[in-house]
N, C-alpha and C positions, 0 to 999 in steps of 0.2 A: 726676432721677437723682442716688444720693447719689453722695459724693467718693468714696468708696472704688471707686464702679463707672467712676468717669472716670476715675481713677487709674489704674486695674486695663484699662479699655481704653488710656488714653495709654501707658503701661507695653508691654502688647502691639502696639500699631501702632510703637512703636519696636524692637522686639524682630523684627519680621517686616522695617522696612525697612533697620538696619544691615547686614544680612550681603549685601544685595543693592547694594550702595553699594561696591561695592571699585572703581570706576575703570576696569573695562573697556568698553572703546567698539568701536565696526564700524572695521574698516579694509581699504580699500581700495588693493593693490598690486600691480603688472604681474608676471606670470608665467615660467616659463620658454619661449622662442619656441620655435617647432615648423614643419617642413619637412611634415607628414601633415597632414591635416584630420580631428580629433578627431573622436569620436560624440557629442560635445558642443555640435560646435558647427552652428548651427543656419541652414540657407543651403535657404528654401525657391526660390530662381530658379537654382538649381545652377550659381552662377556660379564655381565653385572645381571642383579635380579633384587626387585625391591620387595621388601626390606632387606641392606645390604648383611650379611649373614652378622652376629656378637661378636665385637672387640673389631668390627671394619667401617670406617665411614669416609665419605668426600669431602675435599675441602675445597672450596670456590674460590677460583683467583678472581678479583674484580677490578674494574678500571673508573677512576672517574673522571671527568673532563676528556674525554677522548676526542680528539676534532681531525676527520681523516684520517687513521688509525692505520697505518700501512703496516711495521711491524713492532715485535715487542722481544723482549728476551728479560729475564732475571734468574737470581737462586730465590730457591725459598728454604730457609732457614727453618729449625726448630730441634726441640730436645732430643737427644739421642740417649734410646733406652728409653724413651716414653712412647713414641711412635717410629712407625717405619713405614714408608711408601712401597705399596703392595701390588704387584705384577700379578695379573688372575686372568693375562691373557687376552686383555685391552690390545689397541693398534697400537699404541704410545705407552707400553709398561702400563706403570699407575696413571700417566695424566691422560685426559679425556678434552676433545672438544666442547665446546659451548656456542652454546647459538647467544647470540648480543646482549639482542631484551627482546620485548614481545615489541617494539616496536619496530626493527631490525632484526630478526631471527637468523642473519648470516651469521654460518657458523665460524670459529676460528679455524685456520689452520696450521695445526702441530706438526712444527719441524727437527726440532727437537727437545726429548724427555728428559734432558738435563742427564748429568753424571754423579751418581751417590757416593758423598761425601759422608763421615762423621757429622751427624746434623747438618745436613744441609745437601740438598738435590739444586746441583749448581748445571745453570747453561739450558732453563727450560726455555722455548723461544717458538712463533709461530707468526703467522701474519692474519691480517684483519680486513683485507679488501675495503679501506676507507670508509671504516663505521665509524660515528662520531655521539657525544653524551658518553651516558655510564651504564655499563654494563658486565658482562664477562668473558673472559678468556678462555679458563678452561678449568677441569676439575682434577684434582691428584686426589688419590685414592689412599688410604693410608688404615695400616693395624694400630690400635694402640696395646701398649706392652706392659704399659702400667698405667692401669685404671683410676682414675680422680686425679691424677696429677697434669698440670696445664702445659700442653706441648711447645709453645712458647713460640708462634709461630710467628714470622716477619720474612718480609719481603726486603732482598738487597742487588746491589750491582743492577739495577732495572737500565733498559736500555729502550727506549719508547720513540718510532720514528714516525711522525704524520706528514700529511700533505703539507705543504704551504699553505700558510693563513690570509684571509685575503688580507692583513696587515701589514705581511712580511710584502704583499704586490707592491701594497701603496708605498713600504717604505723605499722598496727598489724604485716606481716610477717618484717617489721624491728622489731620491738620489741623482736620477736621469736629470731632471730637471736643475737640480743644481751643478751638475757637471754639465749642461747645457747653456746654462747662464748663469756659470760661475765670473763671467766677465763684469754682464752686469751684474751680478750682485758685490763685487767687489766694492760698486760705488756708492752700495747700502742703498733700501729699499724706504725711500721716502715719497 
């Protein structure tokens, strides 16, 4: 291969993978809670009934940026003594499946319902059969124990794994190309 055609590919594989390189990642953040049981969310043993009964509501994990969405895992955090994550005989304790969005309705799937901690239900985790955009995960079910006061909830430890981007392709087939003619490029590309 002469220089000018490794040039002319190294040149193109950096050209395809700078603009996909800007820094956006998946994130993973609690929603706003809800007193109804969304058409979202996904409770095949009907162990829920809308309106969820006084002092019970859902809280929607959601994701944004998601691109190929293989699996996920985090804790989710909040005050203890102001709420508690409530087992009513769900498949998953308190957390619930979610269907995506309405433009993707796959639902997730919970592997596991985390382990209750002092504030914080740590090690919830499930997978997503490669949905990509924003959408949701799933919903945890929760009492509140003291009324008006803000359960303070945050998302930690998130662990988010997608497909390969086609970025990451083009950076591998640049790489190939430079360790293909890394000879000539030694002698600079003029």
């Amino acid at each position: 291969m002469s220089r000018e055609r490794v040039c002319a590919a190294l040149l193109l594989a950096v050209a395809l993978i700078i603009p996909s390189l800007d820094g956006r990642a998946a994130l993973i953040s609690p929603g706003t809670p809800t007193t109804s049981i969304p058409s979202a969310l996904v409770d095949p043993v009907s162990s829920l009934s809308s309106p969820l009964p006084a002092g019970e509501f859902l809280l929607p994990i959601e994701i944004t940026g998601a691109i190929g969405l293989q699996d996920w895992s985090f804790d989710l955090n909040f005050t203890d003594g102001v709420v508690s994550p409530l087992d009513v005989g769900g498949l998953f304790q308190s957390v619930y499946q979610a269907a995506f969005n309405a433009a993707d309705p796959t639902p997730s799937n919970i592997t596991s319902s985390g382990f209750l901690f002092p504030g914080s239900l740590q090690g919830i985790a499930g997978f997503s059969s490669g949905v990509t955009g924003d959408g949701l995960l799933a919903y945890v079910l929760f009492e509140q124990l003291t009324p008006g006061v803000n359960p303070g909830f945050s998302i930690s430890n998130a662990v988010i794994n997608q497909a390969p981007e086609p970025a990451t392709l083009a950076l591998l087939a640049g790489a190939l190309v430079v360790l293909g003619g890394r000879r000539i490029l030694s002698r600079g590309c003029t």
